[in-house]
Every structure is written in structure tokens, then in C-alpha cells.
N, C-alpha and C positions, 0 to 999 in steps of 0.2 A: 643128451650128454650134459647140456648146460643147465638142467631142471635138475638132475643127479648131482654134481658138485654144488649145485646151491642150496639142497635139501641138507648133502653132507655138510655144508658150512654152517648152515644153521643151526642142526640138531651140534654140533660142536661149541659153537658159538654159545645156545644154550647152554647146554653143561658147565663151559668157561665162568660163564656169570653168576652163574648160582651158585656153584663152588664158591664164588669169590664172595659172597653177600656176609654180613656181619653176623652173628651169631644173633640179636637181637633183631633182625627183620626175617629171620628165618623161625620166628618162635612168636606165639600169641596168636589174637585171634587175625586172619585175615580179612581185609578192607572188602577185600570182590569175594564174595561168597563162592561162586563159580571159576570156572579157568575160562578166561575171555573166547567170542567164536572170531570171526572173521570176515571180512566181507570179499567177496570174490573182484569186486575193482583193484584191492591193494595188490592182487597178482593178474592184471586184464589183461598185460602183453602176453603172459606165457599161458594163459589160461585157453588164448586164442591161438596158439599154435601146437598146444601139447596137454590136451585134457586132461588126459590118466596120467603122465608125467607131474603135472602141478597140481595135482588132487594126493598124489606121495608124499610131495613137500609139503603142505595144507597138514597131511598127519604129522612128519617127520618132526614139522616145527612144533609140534603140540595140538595143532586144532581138532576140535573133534564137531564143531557149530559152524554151520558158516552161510552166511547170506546171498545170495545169488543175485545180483544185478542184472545177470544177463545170459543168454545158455548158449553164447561163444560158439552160436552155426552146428549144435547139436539137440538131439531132442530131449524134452523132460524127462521122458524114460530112459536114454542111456545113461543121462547124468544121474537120477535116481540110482540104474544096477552099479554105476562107480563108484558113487560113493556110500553103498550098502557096502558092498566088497571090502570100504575101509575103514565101515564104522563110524562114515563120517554123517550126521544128519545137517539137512536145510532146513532150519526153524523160519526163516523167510526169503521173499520171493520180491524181487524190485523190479517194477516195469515204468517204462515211460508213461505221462500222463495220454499220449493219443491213444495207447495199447487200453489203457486202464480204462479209459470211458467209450472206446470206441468196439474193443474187442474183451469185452471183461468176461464172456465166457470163455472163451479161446486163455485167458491170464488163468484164469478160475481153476480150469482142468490142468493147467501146467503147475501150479501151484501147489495143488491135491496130489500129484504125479510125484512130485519132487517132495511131499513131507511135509511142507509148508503149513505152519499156523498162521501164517501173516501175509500179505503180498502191499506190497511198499513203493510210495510213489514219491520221489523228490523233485517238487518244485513243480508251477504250471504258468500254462503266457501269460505275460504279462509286460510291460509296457518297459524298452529300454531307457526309460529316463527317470522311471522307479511305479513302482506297485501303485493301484487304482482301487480304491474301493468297489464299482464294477467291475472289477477281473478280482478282488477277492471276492464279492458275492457269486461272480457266474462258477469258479472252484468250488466257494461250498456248497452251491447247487450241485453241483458234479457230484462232489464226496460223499453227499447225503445218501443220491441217488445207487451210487457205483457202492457203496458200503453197504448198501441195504440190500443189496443184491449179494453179494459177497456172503454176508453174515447168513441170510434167510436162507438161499438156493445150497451153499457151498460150505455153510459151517468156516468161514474162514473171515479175519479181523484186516479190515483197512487201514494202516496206519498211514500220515503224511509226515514224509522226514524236510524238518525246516533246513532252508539253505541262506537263510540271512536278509533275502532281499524283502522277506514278509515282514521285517520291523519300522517299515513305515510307520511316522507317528501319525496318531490319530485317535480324533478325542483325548481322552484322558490314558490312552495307552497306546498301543502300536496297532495295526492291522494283522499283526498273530493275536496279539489279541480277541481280537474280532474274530476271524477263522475257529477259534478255542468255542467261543460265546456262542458261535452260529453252528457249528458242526454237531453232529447229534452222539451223543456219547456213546450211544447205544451201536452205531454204525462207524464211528469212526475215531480209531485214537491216532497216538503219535509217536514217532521216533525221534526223542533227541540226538541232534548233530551237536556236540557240546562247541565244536571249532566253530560251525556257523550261528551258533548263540552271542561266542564271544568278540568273533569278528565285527559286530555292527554294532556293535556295543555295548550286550546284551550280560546279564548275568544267568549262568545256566543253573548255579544255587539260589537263586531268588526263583526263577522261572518253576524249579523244580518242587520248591516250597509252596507256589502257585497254583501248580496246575499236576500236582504229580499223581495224582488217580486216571488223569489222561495219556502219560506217556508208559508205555509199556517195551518199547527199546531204545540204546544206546546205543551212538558211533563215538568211540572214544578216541580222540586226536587231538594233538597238539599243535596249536600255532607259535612262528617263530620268535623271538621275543623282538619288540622294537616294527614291527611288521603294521603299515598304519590301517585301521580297520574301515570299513566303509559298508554302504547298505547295496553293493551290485550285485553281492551273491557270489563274486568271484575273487579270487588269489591264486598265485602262480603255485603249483603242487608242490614246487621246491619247499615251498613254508610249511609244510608236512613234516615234522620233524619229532623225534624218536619222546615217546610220552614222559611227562617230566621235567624236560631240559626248554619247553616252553613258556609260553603267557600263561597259561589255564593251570587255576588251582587244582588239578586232578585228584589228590585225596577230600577234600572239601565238595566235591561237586557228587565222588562215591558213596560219601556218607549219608548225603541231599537225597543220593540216591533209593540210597536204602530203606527211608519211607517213604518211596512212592511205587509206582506200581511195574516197575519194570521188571524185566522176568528175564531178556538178553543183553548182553552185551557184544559189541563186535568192534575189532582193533580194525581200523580203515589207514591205509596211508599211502596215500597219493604219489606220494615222491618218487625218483628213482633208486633210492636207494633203501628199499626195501629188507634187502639182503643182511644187514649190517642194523638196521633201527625198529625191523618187527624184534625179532629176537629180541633186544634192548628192552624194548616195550614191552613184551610178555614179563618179563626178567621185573622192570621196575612197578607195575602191576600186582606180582603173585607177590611180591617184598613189601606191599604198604600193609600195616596195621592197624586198628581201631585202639 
């Protein structure tokens, strides 16, 4: 009942907004080529008590792309027949770093199961008082090895999605740097987190201008304005806030986007208020222009 009145508020709530848009954002060429997918964390409460119920909403709001972080105590094959049923595909697949190096065939076949071109690992150990260049070599040992198995065995692409704490400086740049320089392109790309670019300090249009033949998707999220940044990799979800009304240049970082090599996008938002700031966020998204 509670997934049904918030599918109905949303698909409502959509319509409200775009009806309301200016006549000039609803005309010209669009910013985002595509209609953004989704990542399955931004719905992980209801995802985990109500499958098919929040795979409704998932469509109702718009999504038809969506990221799976996690298969919420079900198997790859039922979530695969649910979201055939709605037309919904999984372009990628996010596992923990112990699953990814310890079980990457057991990842491999869930991956393949679900539709997956990608299976996606954010963040690995590393040292609570900040990243090591020995914990970023022993990672790109890992990535090397885990992505060459991926690619070779399975037809399928390793991306690592940065979470902030990899901007260690170091040398003449950061320790994602280093990760970039050491990972073998061929086995291994990456998913920009644009929020944990910008939280550590980072610019997600310079990076993209950088390195952009490596990153092949996006988490698009906004951090709160005034929210002070740091290199822990962490912030309280509340600072999840509706795309736009944040710190991040988000038409600037679209258009960065656009020569490089990314192929998805997926609206992520942490917060609890979900209900009320996806929507928003689709809505401010389909309305930017070039």
C-alpha cells in the first residue's frame, strides 16, 4: 500500500512539474541525451521489503535503466523475470569489493542473469586515517586481475566507482590518479560519482576533461550547498539533495560529459526524502538545454 500511494505521488508529482516548466526549457536540443536510469540504493528500504511493489514505482516515476547494488535476499533470475515484465533493464551490476575478488564468478553469472554490461565496485580497504599507496597498489592488483577475468571469461566490463577518499594527494596529483595510470584500460574503467568528486575537492569537469575515454558511467547527485568537504569518503545522506538546488555545476559537468565516454546515467539519492526530490530531479534533468 505504501509503494502504491508513492508511485501515485510521484507519477502526479511528475506531470505537476513539467506542465509547469517555461516554454523555453521545454523546447531545443536536450542536455542528457537519454532519460536518466536509476540506481537501486535510492529506493533500498522499500526495495528490501517489497520487490515487485518498488520495481512499479521504478517504472511509474519514469525509469526504464536501473543499477542494482544489491538483489535485496532475491535471486538474479527472479529479479531478471520482474523486471522483463516491466520493460525495465539492468545495464549494471554493483558488488562489494570482498564478493568482486573473492567470488567473481558467482558476481560474473549474476550479472549475465540480470542483463548486465557492467558490474561495479565502489570503494576498497583502506586505512581509516586516509588511503595508502600500498592499499591503492594491492586494489589495482585486484582490478587488473578481477577485470581480466570479467572481460575475457564473461564479456562483461569492470568499472570502479570513486567515493572520495581516493584523492589523496600524491606526487604531482592525487592517488585516483594513480589508480587511472595503473589500471589497465583494457580490463578496467570507471563510474563517475560526480558528489564524491566534488566533496574532496575535486573538479568532476576537469577530471572528465582528463580522463574521460575511462569513465563510461555516471551517478548524478547533488551535494548541499555550504556542506564542508573532506577526503573520508563520508557525509550524512541528508546532504542528498534534489539535482540543481546544490554545490555541483550540473549542466557544466553534462556537457564535460558529452565527450567522453559514458554511455549511463543513473539519478542516486540517498536521502529520505526521496519521494518529493527524485521526481524534482528527473523534472530539472529533462529541462537543461545545450
Amino acid at each position: 500500500m505504501i509503494v502504491r500511494k508513492l508511485a501515485l505521488f510521484s507519477c502526479l508529482l511528475i506531470g505537476l512539474l513539467y506542465n509547469h516548466l517555461p516554454l523555453s526549457a521545454q523546447t531545443g536540443r536536450p542536455l542528457l541525451k537519454q532519460h536518466p536510469g536509476v540506481v537501486s540504493y535510492t529506493y533500498r528500504k522499500a526495495f528490501a521489503t517489497d520487490m515487485p511493489g518498488t520495481l512499479d514505482l521504478v517504472k511509474k516515476t519514469g525509469f526504464t535503466d536501473i543499477e542494482f547494488s544489491n538483489l535485496f535476499g532475491q535471486t538474479a533470475a527472479d529479479i531478471r523475470r520482474m523486471i522483463d515484465e516491466r520493460g525495465i533493464k539492468c545495464s549494471s551490476f554493483g558488488v562489494g569489493y570482498e564478493d568482486l575478488t573473492g567470488k567473481t564468478d558467482e558476481v560474473a553469472k549474476n550479472a549475465r542473469t540480470l542483463g548486465a554490461k557492467f558490474v561495479r565496485v565502489a570503494g576498497f580497504p583502506h586505512s581509516k586515517t586516509g588511503l595508502t599507496l600500498d592499499e591503492a597498489k594491492q586494489a589495482i592488483s585486484e582490478f587488473n586481475r578481477v577485470g581480466k577475468i570479467l572481460k575475457d571469461q564473461y564479456g562483461l566490463t569492470l568499472v570502479y566507482h570513486n567515493h572520495g577518499f581516493e584523492f589523496q594527494p600524491y606526487e604531482k596529483g592525487t592517488l585516483f590518479d594513480y589508480i587511472m595510470q595503473q589500471t589497465n584500460p583494457r580490463y578496467v574503467s570507471f563510474e563517475m560519482d560526480i558528489l564524491w568528486v566534488h566533496f574532496p575537492g575535486q573538479d568532476p569537469v576537469a577530471l572528465l576533461k582528463k580522463y574521460g575515454n575511462r569513465f563510461r558511467l555516471m551517478h548524478v547527485k547533488d551535494l548541499k550547498k555550504g556542506v564542508p568537504g573532506n577526503l573520508s569518503g563520508g557525509t550524512s545522506s541528508e546532504n542528498d539533495v534534489t539535482l540543481g538546488t546544490g554545490e555541483i555545476n550540473i549542466p557544466a559537468v553534462l556537457k564535460a560529459a558529452q565527450r567522453s565516454a559514458i554511455e549511463h546515467y543513473y539519478i542516486e539519492d540517498e536521502s529520505s526524502n526521496v519521494e518529493t526530490q527524485v521526481p524534482q530531479s528527473i523534472k530539472y534533468l529533462l529541462s537543461l538545454r545545450d
